[in-house]
C-alpha positions in Angstrom: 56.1 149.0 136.5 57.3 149.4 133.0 54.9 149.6 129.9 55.6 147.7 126.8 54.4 149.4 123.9 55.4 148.1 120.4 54.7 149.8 117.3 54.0 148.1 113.9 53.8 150.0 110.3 51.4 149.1 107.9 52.4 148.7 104.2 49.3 149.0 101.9 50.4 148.0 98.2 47.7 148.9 95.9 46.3 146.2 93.6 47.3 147.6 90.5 50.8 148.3 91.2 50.7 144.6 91.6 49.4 143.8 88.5 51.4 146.0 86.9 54.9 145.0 88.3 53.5 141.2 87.2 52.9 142.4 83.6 55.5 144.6 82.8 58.8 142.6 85.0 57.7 138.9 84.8 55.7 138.9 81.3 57.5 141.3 79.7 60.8 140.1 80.8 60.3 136.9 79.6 58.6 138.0 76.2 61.7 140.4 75.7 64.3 137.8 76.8 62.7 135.2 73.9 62.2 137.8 71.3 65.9 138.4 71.5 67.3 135.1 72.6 65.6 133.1 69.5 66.5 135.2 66.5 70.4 136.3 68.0 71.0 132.9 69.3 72.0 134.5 72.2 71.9 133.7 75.7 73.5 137.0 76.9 71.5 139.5 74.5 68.5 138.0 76.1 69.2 138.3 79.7 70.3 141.9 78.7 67.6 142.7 76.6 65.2 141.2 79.4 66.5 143.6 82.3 67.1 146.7 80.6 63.1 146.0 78.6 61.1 146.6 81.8 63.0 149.4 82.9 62.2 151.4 79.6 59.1 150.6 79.3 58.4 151.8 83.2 59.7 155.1 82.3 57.9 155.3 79.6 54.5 154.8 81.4 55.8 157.2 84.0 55.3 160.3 81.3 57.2 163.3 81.5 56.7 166.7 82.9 55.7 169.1 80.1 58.6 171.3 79.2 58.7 174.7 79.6 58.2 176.7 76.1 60.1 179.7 75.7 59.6 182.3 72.9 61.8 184.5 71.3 61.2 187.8 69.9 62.7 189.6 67.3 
């Protein structure tokens, strides 16, 4: 007799991760890609300007590691 066990994994995606991919990739993308687009007249600026946006602006809400301060003595 042969037992059948299957196993499933359980993604849990946290609310605000979801809110925040909406705001900053789908609002902000499309605010970016019009800011740009309108004044340049540019269909390509936009659609540059709308996927390299986001990306900024997520590593700039990750924050940085403080750096290390080093003192020199004379």
């Amino acid at each position: 007799m042969t037992t059948n066990s299957q196993n499933f994994i359980v993604v849990v995606i946290p609310l605000s991760e979801i809110k925040k991919f909406v705001l900053i990739d789908i609002i902000g993308g499309t605010a970016l890609y019009y800011m740009i687009r309108l004044p340049m007249h540019s269909v390509m600026a936009g659609m540059i300007g709308s996927m390299i946006g986001p990306f900024i602006v997520r590593r700039s809400l990750r924050g940085k590691a403080p750096r290390k301060v080093r003192t020199l003595l004379f």
